[in-house]
C-alpha positions in Angstrom: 0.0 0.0 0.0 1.4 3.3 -1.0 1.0 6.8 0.4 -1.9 8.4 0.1 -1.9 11.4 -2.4 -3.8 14.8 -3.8 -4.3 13.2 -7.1 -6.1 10.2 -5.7 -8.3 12.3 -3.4 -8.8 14.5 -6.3 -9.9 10.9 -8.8 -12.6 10.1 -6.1 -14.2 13.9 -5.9 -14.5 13.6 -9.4 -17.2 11.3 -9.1 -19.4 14.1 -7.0 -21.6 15.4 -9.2 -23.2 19.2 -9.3 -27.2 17.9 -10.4 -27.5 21.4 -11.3 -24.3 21.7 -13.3 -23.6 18.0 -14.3 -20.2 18.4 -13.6 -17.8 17.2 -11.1 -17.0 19.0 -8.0 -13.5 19.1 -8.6 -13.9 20.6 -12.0 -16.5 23.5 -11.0 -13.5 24.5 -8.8 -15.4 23.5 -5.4 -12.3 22.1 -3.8 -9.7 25.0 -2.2 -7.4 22.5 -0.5 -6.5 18.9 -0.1 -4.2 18.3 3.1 -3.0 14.3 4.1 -1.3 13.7 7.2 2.0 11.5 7.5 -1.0 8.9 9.1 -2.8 9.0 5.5 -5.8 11.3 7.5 -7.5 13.8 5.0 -8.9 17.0 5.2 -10.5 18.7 2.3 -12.0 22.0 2.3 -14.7 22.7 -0.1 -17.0 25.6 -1.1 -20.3 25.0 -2.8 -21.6 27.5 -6.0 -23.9 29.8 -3.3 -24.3 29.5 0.1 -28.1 28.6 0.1 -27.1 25.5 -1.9 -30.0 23.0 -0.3 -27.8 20.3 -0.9 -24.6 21.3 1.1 -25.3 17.8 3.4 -25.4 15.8 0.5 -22.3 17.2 -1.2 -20.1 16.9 1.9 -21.5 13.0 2.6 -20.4 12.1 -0.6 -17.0 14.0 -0.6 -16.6 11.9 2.7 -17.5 8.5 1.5 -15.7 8.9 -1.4 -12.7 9.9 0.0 -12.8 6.7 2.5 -13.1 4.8 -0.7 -9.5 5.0 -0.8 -7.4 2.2 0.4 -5.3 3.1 3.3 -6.6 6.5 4.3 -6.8 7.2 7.5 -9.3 9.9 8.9 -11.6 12.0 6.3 -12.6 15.2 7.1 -14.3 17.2 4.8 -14.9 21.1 5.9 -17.4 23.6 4.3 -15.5 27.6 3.3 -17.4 30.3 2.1 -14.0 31.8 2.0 -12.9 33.0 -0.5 -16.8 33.0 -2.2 -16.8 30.5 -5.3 -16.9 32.2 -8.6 -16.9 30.7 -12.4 -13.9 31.8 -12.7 -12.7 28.9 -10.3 -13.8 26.2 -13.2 -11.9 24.5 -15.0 -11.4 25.5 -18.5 -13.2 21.8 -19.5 -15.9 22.5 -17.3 -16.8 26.1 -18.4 -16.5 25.4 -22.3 -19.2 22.4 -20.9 -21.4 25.4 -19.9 -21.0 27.8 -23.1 -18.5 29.9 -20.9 -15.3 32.1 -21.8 
């Protein structure tokens, strides 16, 4: 078992899914920060598109069990920042050509 990394943390977020959007959360730019500990814990902070998103619960469960997906990590925590505020600017450039954007 190898060391856990950012790329593999970043592989399982890609499979949480905006239903508004239809795109990943990693490619809308929702993820700030990945941060493993020599123990293989993770802590991921995310933002969501606005703050009234109704599905904020959802969005950090799945982060969460998707991350625990990974063999050999340790502790998953996955923390919620409005700060800085997401923008579209924070997309990838996949993700806003997906969405007709510049």
């Amino acid at each position: 078992m190898g060391a856990i990394t950012k790329e593999a943390v970043l592989t399982q977020l890609r499979h949480v899914m905006d239903p508004e959007f239809r795109l990943n959360i990693v490619d809308l730019g929702l993820i700030y920060e990945v941060a493993i500990s020599p123990s293989s814990d993770v802590t991921v902070q995310m933002t969501v598109t606005t703050p009234g998103c109704p599905i904020i619960p959802q969005f950090l469960q799945q982060a969460h069990d998707h991350i625990a997906k990974i063999e050999g990590v340790g502790k998953v925590q996955v923390q919620l920042t409005f700060n800085p505020l997401w923008t579209p600017a924070k997309m990838s450039a996949e993700a806003r050509a997906a969405l007709g954007l510049k």
